[in-house]
Backbone as numpy.savetxt, mean C-alpha at the origin, in Angstrom:
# Nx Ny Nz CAx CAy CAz Cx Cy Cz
-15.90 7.83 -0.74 -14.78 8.68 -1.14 -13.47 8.04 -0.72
-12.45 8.21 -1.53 -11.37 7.22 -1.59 -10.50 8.21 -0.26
-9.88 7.91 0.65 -9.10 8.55 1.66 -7.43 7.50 1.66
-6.51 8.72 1.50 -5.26 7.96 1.95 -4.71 8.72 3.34
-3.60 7.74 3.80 -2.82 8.14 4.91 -1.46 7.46 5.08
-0.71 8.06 4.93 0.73 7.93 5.32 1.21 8.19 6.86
2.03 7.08 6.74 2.65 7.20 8.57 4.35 7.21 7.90
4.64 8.14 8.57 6.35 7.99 8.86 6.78 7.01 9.98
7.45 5.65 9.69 7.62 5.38 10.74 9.10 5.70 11.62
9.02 5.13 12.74 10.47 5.71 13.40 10.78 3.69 13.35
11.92 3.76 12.49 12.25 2.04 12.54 13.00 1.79 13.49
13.41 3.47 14.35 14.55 2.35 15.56 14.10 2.16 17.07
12.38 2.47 16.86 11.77 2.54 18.21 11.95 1.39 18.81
12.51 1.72 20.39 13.13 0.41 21.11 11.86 -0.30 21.44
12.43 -1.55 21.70 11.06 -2.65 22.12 10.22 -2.08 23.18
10.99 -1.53 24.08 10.20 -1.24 25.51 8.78 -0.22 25.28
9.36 0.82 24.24 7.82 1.70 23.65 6.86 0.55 22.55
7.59 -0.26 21.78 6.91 -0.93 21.15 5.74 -1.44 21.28
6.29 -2.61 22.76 5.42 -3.34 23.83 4.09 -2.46 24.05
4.19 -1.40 24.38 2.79 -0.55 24.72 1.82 -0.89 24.09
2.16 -0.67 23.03 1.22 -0.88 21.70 0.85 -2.15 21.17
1.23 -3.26 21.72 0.77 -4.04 21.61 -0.43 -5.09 21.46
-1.06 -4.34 22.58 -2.65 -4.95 23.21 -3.32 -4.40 22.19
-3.00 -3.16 21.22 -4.18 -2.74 20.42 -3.83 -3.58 19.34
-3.25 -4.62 19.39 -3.59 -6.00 17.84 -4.27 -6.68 18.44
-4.36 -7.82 17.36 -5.07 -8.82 17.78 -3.83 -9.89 18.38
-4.16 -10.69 18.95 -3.46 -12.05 19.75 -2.78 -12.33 18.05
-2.98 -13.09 17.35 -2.78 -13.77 15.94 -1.22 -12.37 15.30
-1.63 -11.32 15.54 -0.77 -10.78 14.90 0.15 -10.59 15.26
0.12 -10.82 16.91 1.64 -10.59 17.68 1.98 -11.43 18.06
1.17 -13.10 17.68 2.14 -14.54 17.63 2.69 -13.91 16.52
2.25 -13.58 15.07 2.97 -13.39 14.02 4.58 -12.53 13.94
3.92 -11.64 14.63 5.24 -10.56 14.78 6.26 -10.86 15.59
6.20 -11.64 16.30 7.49 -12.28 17.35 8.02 -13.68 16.55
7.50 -13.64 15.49 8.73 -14.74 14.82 9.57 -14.14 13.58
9.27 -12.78 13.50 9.87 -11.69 12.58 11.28 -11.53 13.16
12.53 -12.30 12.21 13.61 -12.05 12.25 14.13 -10.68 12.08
13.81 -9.68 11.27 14.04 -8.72 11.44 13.50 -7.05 11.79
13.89 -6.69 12.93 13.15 -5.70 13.85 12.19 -4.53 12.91
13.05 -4.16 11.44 12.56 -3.35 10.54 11.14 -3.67 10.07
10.85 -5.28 9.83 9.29 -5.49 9.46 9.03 -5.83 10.18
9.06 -5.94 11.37 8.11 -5.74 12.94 7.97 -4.41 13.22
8.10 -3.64 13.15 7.56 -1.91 13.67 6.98 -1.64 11.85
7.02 -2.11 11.05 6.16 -1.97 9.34 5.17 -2.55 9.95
4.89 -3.55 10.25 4.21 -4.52 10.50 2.80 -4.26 11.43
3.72 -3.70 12.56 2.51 -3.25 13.70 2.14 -1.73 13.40
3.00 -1.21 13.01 2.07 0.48 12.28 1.22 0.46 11.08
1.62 -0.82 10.47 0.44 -1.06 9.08 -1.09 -1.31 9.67
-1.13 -1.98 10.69 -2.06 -2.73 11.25 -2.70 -1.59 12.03
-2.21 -1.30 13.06 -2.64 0.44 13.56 -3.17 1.30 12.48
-2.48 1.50 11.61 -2.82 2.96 10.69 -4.35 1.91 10.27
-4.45 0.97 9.36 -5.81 0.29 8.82 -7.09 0.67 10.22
-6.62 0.00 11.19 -7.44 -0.07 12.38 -8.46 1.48 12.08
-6.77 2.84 12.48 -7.09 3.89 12.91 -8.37 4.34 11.56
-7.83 3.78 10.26 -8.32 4.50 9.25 -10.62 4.49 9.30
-10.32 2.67 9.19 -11.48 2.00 9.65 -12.44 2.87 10.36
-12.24 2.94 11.89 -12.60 4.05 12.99 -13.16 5.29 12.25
-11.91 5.88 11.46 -12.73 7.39 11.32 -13.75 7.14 10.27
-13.98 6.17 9.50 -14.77 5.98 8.52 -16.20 5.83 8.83
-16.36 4.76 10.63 -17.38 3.64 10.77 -18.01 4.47 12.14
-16.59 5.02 12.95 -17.52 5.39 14.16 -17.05 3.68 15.20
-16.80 2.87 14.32 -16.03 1.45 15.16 -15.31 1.85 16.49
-15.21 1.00 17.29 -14.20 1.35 18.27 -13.01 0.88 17.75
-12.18 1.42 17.66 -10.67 1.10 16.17 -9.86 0.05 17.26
-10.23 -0.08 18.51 -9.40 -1.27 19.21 -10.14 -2.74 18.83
-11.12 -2.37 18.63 -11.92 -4.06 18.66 -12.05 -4.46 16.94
-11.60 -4.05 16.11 -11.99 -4.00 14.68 -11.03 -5.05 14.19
-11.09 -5.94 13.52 -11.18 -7.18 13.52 -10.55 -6.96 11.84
-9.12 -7.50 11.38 -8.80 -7.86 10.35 -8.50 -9.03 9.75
-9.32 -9.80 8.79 -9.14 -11.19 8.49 -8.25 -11.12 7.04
-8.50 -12.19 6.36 -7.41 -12.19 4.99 -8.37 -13.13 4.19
-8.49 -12.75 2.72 -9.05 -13.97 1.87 -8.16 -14.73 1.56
-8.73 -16.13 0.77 -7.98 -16.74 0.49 -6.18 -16.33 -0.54
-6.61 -15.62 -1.04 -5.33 -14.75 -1.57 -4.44 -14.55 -0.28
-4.92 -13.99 0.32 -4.14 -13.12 1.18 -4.38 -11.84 1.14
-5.31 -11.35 0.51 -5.77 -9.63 0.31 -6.53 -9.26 1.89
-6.13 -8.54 2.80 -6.83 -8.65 3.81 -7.77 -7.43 3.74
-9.12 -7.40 4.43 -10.29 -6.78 4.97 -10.85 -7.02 6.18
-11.75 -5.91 6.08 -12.45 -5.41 7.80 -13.80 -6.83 7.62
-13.82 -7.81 8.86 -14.66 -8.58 8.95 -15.61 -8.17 9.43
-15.93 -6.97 10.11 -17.29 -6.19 10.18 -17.68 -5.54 9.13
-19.36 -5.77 8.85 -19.83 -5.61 7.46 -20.01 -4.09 7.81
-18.84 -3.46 7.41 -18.65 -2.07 7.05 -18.93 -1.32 5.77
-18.76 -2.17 4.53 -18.86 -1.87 3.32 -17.93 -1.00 2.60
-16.70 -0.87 3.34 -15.74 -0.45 2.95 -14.26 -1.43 2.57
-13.81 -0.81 1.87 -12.51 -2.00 1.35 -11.02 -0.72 1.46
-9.94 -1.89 1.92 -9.19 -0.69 1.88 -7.71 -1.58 1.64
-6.39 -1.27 1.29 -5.56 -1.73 1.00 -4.26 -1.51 1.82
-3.25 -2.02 2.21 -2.37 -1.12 2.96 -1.02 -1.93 2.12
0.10 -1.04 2.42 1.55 -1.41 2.01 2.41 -0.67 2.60
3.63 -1.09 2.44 4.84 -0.48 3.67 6.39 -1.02 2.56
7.02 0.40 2.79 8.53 0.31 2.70 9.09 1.18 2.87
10.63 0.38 3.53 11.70 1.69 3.97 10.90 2.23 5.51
10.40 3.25 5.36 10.46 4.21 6.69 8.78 4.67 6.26
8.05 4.44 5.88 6.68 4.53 5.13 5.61 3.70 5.42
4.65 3.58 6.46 3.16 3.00 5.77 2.23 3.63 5.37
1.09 3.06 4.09 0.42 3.91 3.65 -0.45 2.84 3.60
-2.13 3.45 3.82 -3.68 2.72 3.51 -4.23 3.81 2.95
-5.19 2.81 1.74 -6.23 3.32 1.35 -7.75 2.81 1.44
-8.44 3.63 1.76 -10.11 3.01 2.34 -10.68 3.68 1.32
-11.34 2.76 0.83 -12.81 3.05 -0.31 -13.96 2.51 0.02
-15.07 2.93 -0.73 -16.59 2.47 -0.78 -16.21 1.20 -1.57
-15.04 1.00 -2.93 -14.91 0.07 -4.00 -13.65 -0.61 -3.38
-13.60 -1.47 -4.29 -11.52 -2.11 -4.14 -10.78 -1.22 -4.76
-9.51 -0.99 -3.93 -9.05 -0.20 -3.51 -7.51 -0.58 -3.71
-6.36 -0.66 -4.30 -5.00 -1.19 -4.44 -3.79 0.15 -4.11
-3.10 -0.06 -3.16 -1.70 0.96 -3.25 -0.23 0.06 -3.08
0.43 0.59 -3.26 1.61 0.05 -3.12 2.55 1.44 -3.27
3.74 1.11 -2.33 4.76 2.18 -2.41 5.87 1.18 -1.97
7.04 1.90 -2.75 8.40 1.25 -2.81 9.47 2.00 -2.90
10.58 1.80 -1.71 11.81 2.39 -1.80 12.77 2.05 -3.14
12.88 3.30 -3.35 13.45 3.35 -4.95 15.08 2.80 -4.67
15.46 1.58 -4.60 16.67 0.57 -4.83 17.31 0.60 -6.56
18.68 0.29 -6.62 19.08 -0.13 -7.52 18.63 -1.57 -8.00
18.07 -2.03 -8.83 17.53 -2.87 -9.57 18.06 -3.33 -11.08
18.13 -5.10 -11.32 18.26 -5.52 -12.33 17.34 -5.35 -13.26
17.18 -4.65 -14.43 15.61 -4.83 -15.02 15.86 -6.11 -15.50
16.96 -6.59 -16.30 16.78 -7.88 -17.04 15.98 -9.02 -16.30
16.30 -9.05 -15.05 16.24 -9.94 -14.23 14.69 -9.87 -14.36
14.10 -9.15 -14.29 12.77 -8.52 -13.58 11.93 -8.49 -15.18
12.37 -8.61 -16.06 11.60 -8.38 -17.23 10.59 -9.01 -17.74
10.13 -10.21 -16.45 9.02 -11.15 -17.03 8.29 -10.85 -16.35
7.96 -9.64 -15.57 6.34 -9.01 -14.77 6.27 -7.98 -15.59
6.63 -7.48 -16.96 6.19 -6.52 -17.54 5.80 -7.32 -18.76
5.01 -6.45 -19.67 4.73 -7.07 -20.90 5.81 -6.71 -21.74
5.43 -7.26 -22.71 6.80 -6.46 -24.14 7.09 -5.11 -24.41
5.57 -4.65 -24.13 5.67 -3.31 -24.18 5.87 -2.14 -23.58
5.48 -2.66 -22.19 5.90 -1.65 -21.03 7.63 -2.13 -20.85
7.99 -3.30 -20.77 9.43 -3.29 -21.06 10.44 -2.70 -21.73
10.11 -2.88 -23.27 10.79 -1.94 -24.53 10.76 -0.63 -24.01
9.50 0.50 -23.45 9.48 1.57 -23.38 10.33 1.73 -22.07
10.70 1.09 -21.24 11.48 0.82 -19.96 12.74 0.87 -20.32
13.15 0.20 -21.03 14.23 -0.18 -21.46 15.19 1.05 -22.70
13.83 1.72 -23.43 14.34 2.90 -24.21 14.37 4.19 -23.26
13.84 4.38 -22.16 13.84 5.61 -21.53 15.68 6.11 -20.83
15.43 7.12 -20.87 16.84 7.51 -20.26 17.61 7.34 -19.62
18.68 6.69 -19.41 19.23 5.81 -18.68 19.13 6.78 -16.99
19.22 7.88 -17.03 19.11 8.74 -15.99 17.80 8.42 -14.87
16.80 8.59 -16.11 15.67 8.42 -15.33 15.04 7.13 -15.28
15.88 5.77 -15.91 14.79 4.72 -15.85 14.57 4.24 -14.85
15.77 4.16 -13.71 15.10 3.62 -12.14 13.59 4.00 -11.79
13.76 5.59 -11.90 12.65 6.47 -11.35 11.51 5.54 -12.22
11.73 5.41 -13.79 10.65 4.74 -14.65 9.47 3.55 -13.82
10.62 2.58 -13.54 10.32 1.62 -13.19 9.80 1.34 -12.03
10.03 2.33 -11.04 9.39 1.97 -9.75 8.29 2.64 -10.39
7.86 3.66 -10.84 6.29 4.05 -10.72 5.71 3.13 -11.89
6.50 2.51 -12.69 5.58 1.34 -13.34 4.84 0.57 -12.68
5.91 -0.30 -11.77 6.07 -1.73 -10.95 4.87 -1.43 -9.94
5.11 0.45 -9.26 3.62 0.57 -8.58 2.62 0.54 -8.51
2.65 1.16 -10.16 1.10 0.76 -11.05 0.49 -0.08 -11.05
1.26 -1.22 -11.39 1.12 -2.75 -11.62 1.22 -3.18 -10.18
1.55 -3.26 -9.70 1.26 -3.72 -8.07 -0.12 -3.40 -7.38
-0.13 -1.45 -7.74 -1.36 -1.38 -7.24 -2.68 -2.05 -7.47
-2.76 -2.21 -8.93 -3.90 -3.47 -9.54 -3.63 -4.02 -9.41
-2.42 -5.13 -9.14 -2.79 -6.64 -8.50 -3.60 -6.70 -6.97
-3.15 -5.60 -6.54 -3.78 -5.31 -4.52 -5.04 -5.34 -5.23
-5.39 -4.54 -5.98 -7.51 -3.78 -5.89 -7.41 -5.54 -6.25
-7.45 -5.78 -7.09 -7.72 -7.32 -7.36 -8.34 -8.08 -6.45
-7.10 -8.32 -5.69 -6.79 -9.30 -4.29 -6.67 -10.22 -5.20
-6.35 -10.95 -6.11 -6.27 -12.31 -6.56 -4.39 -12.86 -6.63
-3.42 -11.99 -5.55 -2.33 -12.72 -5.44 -1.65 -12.71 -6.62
-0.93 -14.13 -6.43 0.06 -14.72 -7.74 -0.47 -15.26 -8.60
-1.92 -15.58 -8.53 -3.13 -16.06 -9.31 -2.74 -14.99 -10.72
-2.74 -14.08 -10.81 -3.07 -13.01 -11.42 -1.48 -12.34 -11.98
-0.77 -13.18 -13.08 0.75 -12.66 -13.10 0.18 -11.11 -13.59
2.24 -10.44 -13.31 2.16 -8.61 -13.69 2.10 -8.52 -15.08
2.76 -9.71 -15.71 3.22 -9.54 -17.65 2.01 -9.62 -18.13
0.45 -9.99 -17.61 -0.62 -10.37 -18.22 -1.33 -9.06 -18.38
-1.29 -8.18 -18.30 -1.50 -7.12 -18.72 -1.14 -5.53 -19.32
-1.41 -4.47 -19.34 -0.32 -3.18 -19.90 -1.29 -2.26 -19.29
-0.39 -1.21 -18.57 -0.71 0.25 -18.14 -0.84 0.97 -19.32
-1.78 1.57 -19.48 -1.06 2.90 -20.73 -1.28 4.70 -19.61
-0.40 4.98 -20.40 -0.79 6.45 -19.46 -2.11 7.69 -20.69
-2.48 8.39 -20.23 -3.43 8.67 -20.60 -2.84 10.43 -20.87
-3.32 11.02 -19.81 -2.79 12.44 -19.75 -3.47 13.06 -18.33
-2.20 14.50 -18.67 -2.64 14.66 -16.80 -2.08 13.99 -15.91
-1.08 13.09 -15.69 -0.61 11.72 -15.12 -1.28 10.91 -14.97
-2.61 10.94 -15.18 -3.16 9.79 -15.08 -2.91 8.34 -16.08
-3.65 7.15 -15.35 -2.84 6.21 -15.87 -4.75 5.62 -16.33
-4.53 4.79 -17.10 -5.80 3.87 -17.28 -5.79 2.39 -18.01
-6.77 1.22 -17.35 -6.18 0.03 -17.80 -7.83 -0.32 -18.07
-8.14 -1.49 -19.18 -9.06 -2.00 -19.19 -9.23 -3.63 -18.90
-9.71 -3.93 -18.10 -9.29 -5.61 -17.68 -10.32 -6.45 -18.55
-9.88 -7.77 -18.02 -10.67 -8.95 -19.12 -12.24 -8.82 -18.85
-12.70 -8.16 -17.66 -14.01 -7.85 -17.34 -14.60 -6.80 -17.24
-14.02 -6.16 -18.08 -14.82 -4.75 -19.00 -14.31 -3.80 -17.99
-13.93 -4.01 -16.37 -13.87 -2.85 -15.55 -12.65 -1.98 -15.85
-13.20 -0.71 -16.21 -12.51 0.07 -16.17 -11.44 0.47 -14.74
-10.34 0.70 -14.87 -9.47 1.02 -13.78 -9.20 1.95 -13.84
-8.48 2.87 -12.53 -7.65 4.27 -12.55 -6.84 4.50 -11.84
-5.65 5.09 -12.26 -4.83 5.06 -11.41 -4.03 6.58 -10.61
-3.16 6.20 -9.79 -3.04 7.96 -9.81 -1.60 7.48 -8.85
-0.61 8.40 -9.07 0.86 8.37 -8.43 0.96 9.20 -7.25
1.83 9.19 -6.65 1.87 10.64 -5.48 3.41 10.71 -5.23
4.06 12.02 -5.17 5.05 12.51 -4.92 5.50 12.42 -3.49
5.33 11.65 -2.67 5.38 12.18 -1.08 6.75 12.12 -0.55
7.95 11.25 -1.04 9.14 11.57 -1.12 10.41 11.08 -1.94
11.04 11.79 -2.41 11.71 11.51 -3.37 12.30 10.46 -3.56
12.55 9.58 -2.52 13.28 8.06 -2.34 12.06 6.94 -2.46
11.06 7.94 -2.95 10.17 6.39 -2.96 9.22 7.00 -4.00
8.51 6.20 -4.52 7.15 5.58 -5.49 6.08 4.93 -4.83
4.94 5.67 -5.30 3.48 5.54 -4.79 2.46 5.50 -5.53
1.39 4.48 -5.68 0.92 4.24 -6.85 -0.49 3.88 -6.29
-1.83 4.34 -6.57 -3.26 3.98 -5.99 -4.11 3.34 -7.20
-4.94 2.89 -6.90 -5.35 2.40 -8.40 -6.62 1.93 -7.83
-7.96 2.26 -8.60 -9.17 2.55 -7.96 -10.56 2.24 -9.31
-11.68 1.37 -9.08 -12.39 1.62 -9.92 -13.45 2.79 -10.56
-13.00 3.92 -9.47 -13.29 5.58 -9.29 -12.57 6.01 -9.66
-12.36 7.22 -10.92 -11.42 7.85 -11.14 -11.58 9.23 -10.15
-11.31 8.88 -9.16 -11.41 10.13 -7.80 -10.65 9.94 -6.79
-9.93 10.83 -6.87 -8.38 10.74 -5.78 -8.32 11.88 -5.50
-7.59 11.69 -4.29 -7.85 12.89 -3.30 -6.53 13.62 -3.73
-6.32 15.00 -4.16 -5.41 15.69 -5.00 -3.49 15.44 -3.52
-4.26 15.64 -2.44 -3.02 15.06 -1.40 -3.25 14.43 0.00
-2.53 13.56 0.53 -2.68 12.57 1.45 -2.12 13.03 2.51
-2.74 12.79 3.68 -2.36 12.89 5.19 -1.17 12.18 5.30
0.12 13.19 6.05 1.68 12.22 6.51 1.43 12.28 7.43
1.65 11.37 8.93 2.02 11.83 9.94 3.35 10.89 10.38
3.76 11.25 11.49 4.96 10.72 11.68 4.57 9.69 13.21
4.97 8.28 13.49 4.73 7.63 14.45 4.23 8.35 15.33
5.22 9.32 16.03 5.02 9.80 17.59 3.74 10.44 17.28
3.24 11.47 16.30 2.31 12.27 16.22 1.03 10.98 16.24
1.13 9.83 15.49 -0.03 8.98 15.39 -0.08 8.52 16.80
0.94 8.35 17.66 0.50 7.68 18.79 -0.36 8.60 19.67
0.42 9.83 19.60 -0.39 10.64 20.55 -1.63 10.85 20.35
-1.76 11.22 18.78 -3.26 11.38 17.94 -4.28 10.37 18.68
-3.64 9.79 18.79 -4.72 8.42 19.07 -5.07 8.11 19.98
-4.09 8.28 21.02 -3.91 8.08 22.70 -3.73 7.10 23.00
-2.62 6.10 22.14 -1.68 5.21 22.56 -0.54 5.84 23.23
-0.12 4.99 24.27 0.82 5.35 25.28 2.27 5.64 24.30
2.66 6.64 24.83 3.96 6.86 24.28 5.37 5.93 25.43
Protein backbone atom coordinates (compact mmCIF):
# COMPACT_ATOMS: atom_id res chain seq x y z
CA UNK A 1 0.00 0.00 0.00
CA UNK A 2 1.35 3.25 -1.25
CA UNK A 3 1.96 5.64 2.12
CA UNK A 4 2.95 9.40 1.90
CA UNK A 5 4.43 11.86 4.47
CA UNK A 6 5.13 15.37 4.55
CA UNK A 7 7.50 17.20 6.95
CA UNK A 8 7.27 20.96 7.41
CA UNK A 9 10.56 21.97 7.74
CA UNK A 10 11.80 24.84 10.09
CA UNK A 11 14.75 26.24 7.49
CA UNK A 12 16.13 28.57 10.18
CA UNK A 13 17.00 25.82 12.72
CA UNK A 14 20.37 26.96 14.18
CA UNK A 15 23.34 24.59 13.69
CA UNK A 16 23.68 23.88 17.38
CA UNK A 17 20.00 21.80 17.27
CA UNK A 18 21.02 20.64 13.86
CA UNK A 19 24.28 18.92 15.14
CA UNK A 20 22.05 16.58 17.38
CA UNK A 21 20.74 14.98 14.65
CA UNK A 22 23.42 14.22 13.07
CA UNK A 23 24.68 10.72 14.21
CA UNK A 24 21.28 9.42 12.90
CA UNK A 25 22.93 9.68 9.04
CA UNK A 26 25.23 7.93 7.71
CA UNK A 27 29.13 9.21 7.81
CA UNK A 28 28.85 9.71 3.62
CA UNK A 29 25.93 12.00 4.04
CA UNK A 30 27.30 14.42 6.46
CA UNK A 31 30.77 14.52 4.48
CA UNK A 32 28.10 15.47 1.83
CA UNK A 33 26.19 18.00 3.75
CA UNK A 34 29.13 20.07 5.07
CA UNK A 35 30.17 21.06 1.61
CA UNK A 36 26.52 22.50 1.05
CA UNK A 37 27.00 26.18 0.41
CA UNK A 38 23.75 26.95 1.27
CA UNK A 39 22.20 26.36 4.88
CA UNK A 40 18.50 26.01 3.14
CA UNK A 41 19.57 22.54 1.32
CA UNK A 42 21.36 21.34 4.31
CA UNK A 43 18.33 21.18 6.81
CA UNK A 44 16.16 19.78 3.06
CA UNK A 45 18.77 17.58 2.94
CA UNK A 46 19.06 16.03 6.44
CA UNK A 47 15.09 15.96 7.01
CA UNK A 48 14.75 14.18 3.55
CA UNK A 49 17.03 11.52 4.77
CA UNK A 50 15.33 11.27 8.34
CA UNK A 51 11.73 11.34 7.04
CA UNK A 52 12.90 8.10 4.27
CA UNK A 53 14.79 6.44 7.29
CA UNK A 54 11.62 7.18 9.64
CA UNK A 55 9.22 6.01 6.79
CA UNK A 56 11.31 2.62 6.09
CA UNK A 57 11.03 1.72 10.05
CA UNK A 58 7.31 1.92 10.20
CA UNK A 59 7.02 -0.25 7.17
CA UNK A 60 9.91 -3.08 8.15
CA UNK A 61 10.01 -3.04 11.97
CA UNK A 62 14.06 -1.95 10.88
CA UNK A 63 15.80 -0.14 13.47
CA UNK A 64 15.32 3.35 11.33
CA UNK A 65 18.95 4.38 12.80
CA UNK A 66 20.90 1.58 11.11
CA UNK A 67 18.92 1.52 7.64
CA UNK A 68 21.21 2.01 5.07
CA UNK A 69 20.48 4.31 1.85
CA UNK A 70 22.46 3.63 -1.36
CA UNK A 71 21.79 5.25 -5.00
CA UNK A 72 21.70 3.44 -8.50
CA UNK A 73 23.54 4.23 -11.10
CA UNK A 74 21.05 7.06 -12.07
CA UNK A 75 21.05 8.41 -8.94
CA UNK A 76 17.45 7.14 -7.95
CA UNK A 77 18.19 6.19 -4.36
CA UNK A 78 16.81 2.93 -2.27
CA UNK A 79 16.80 0.92 0.96
CA UNK A 80 19.92 -1.60 0.55
CA UNK A 81 18.20 -3.97 2.91
CA UNK A 82 16.16 -6.44 0.93
CA UNK A 83 12.99 -4.92 2.21
CA UNK A 84 10.99 -5.11 -0.95
CA UNK A 85 9.84 -1.86 -0.74
CA UNK A 86 10.71 1.20 -3.04
CA UNK A 87 10.11 4.63 -2.12
CA UNK A 88 10.91 8.13 -3.56
CA UNK A 89 11.60 11.38 -1.70
CA UNK A 90 11.74 15.24 -2.87
CA UNK A 91 12.01 18.61 -1.13
CA UNK A 92 11.18 22.36 -1.78
CA UNK A 93 10.87 25.66 -0.16
CA UNK A 94 9.88 24.67 3.49
CA UNK A 95 8.51 20.95 2.46
CA UNK A 96 9.85 17.29 2.46
CA UNK A 97 7.80 14.65 1.18
CA UNK A 98 8.41 10.45 0.68
CA UNK A 99 6.62 7.98 -0.80
CA UNK A 100 7.03 4.09 0.11
CA UNK A 101 5.48 1.40 -2.07
CA UNK A 102 5.43 -2.42 -2.57
CA UNK A 103 6.11 -0.99 -6.63
CA UNK A 104 8.25 2.17 -7.95
CA UNK A 105 7.10 4.82 -6.61
CA UNK A 106 7.87 8.74 -8.10
CA UNK A 107 6.85 12.25 -6.18
CA UNK A 108 8.00 15.45 -6.67
CA UNK A 109 6.76 18.79 -5.17
CA UNK A 110 7.70 22.32 -6.15
CA UNK A 111 7.49 25.84 -4.88
CA UNK A 112 5.28 27.56 -7.26
CA UNK A 113 8.04 30.49 -8.65
CA UNK A 114 7.56 32.81 -11.46
CA UNK A 115 8.82 31.00 -14.49
CA UNK A 116 9.86 31.45 -18.22
CA UNK A 117 7.74 28.89 -20.12
CA UNK A 118 9.52 29.75 -23.40
CA UNK A 119 12.63 29.00 -21.91
CA UNK A 120 11.40 25.69 -20.48
CA UNK A 121 9.42 24.54 -23.56
CA UNK A 122 11.70 21.69 -24.59
CA UNK A 123 10.69 19.25 -21.45
CA UNK A 124 7.17 19.34 -22.67
CA UNK A 125 5.90 17.83 -25.81
CA UNK A 126 3.99 19.95 -28.46
CA UNK A 127 1.13 19.14 -26.92
CA UNK A 128 1.22 19.54 -23.38
CA UNK A 129 2.94 22.88 -24.37
CA UNK A 130 0.21 24.37 -26.83
CA UNK A 131 -2.40 23.42 -24.07
CA UNK A 132 0.06 25.34 -21.53
CA UNK A 133 0.46 27.97 -23.45
CA UNK A 134 -3.54 28.39 -24.39
CA UNK A 135 -4.65 28.16 -20.72
CA UNK A 136 -5.44 31.34 -18.85
CA UNK A 137 -2.99 33.55 -18.39
CA UNK A 138 -4.26 33.72 -14.62
CA UNK A 139 -3.96 30.26 -14.03
CA UNK A 140 -1.06 29.02 -16.22
CA UNK A 141 1.71 29.23 -13.52
CA UNK A 142 -0.60 27.07 -11.33
CA UNK A 143 -0.86 24.91 -14.96
CA UNK A 144 2.54 24.27 -15.16
CA UNK A 145 3.81 23.37 -11.93
CA UNK A 146 1.26 20.50 -11.64
CA UNK A 147 2.29 19.52 -15.19
CA UNK A 148 6.16 19.70 -14.60
CA UNK A 149 5.09 17.50 -11.30
CA UNK A 150 3.51 15.01 -13.25
CA UNK A 151 6.30 14.68 -15.43
CA UNK A 152 8.87 14.72 -12.80
CA UNK A 153 7.00 12.35 -10.82
CA UNK A 154 7.49 9.61 -13.71
CA UNK A 155 10.85 10.39 -14.38
CA UNK A 156 11.53 9.55 -10.21
CA UNK A 157 9.21 5.99 -10.49
CA UNK A 158 11.56 5.42 -13.46
CA UNK A 159 14.85 6.16 -11.77
CA UNK A 160 16.42 6.37 -15.23
CA UNK A 161 17.67 10.26 -14.63
CA UNK A 162 18.51 12.43 -17.72
CA UNK A 163 18.65 9.12 -19.59
CA UNK A 164 14.97 9.48 -19.98
CA UNK A 165 14.19 13.32 -21.47
CA UNK A 166 10.50 15.13 -20.11
CA UNK A 167 9.50 16.09 -24.08
CA UNK A 168 9.61 12.19 -24.78
CA UNK A 169 6.46 11.63 -23.62
CA UNK A 170 2.56 13.20 -22.82
CA UNK A 171 0.38 13.15 -19.62
CA UNK A 172 -3.21 13.07 -20.60
CA UNK A 173 -5.67 13.69 -17.80
CA UNK A 174 -8.38 11.28 -17.61
CA UNK A 175 -11.20 12.30 -15.08
CA UNK A 176 -11.70 12.68 -11.43
CA UNK A 177 -8.15 14.40 -11.47
CA UNK A 178 -6.67 11.67 -12.24
CA UNK A 179 -3.91 11.63 -14.66
CA UNK A 180 -2.80 8.45 -16.88
CA UNK A 181 0.26 7.68 -19.16
CA UNK A 182 1.11 4.62 -21.21
CA UNK A 183 4.96 4.03 -21.60
CA UNK A 184 7.06 2.33 -24.41
CA UNK A 185 6.67 -0.89 -22.15
CA UNK A 186 3.09 -1.38 -22.09
CA UNK A 187 3.19 -0.25 -18.19
CA UNK A 188 0.45 1.39 -17.40
CA UNK A 189 1.04 4.51 -15.00
CA UNK A 190 -1.04 6.65 -12.45
CA UNK A 191 -0.92 9.54 -11.21
CA UNK A 192 -2.53 11.61 -8.50
CA UNK A 193 -1.88 15.53 -7.29
CA UNK A 194 -2.35 16.76 -3.66
CA UNK A 195 -3.43 20.11 -2.43
CA UNK A 196 -1.27 20.41 0.76
CA UNK A 197 -0.42 24.09 0.24
CA UNK A 198 -1.23 26.64 -1.88
CA UNK A 199 2.41 27.86 -2.71
CA UNK A 200 3.29 24.60 -3.90
CA UNK A 201 2.52 21.51 -6.36
CA UNK A 202 2.57 17.86 -5.59
CA UNK A 203 2.48 15.17 -7.89
CA UNK A 204 2.77 11.00 -7.06
CA UNK A 205 2.80 8.75 -9.82
CA UNK A 206 2.54 4.97 -9.18
CA UNK A 207 2.13 1.67 -11.20
CA UNK A 208 -1.10 1.17 -8.70
CA UNK A 209 -3.80 3.25 -9.32
CA UNK A 210 -4.18 3.49 -5.30
CA UNK A 211 -3.48 6.58 -3.39
CA UNK A 212 -4.11 7.32 -0.20
CA UNK A 213 -7.15 10.02 -0.47
CA UNK A 214 -4.66 12.35 2.27
CA UNK A 215 -1.09 12.43 3.56
CA UNK A 216 0.47 12.79 6.97
CA UNK A 217 2.04 16.74 7.60
CA UNK A 218 4.06 17.04 10.41
CA UNK A 219 6.12 19.85 11.25
CA UNK A 220 10.13 19.31 12.21
CA UNK A 221 9.78 19.82 15.99
CA UNK A 222 6.73 17.38 16.11
CA UNK A 223 8.99 14.72 13.92
CA UNK A 224 11.82 15.12 16.25
CA UNK A 225 10.00 14.53 19.25
CA UNK A 226 7.85 11.74 17.45
CA UNK A 227 10.84 10.00 17.09
CA UNK A 228 12.96 10.77 20.08
CA UNK A 229 15.60 12.70 18.46
CA UNK A 230 17.00 15.21 20.79
CA UNK A 231 15.48 18.48 20.49
Amino acid sequence: MLEICSLKLNIHMDNCRLERVLPYLSEDTVERIRKFRRWEDVIRTVFSHLLVKYMIQKKTGLDWTHIIIGRTQYGKPYVKHNTGLHFNVSHSGEYAVVAVSDMPVGIDIEEIKPVDFYALRNFFTKGEFDTLMLTEPAKRLNYFYELWTLKESYIKALGKGLDFPLDCFHITYMRESKYVLKDENSNHWFFKRYEMDKRYKMSVCSLKDEFPDAIDVLDSEEFMLFTGMPL
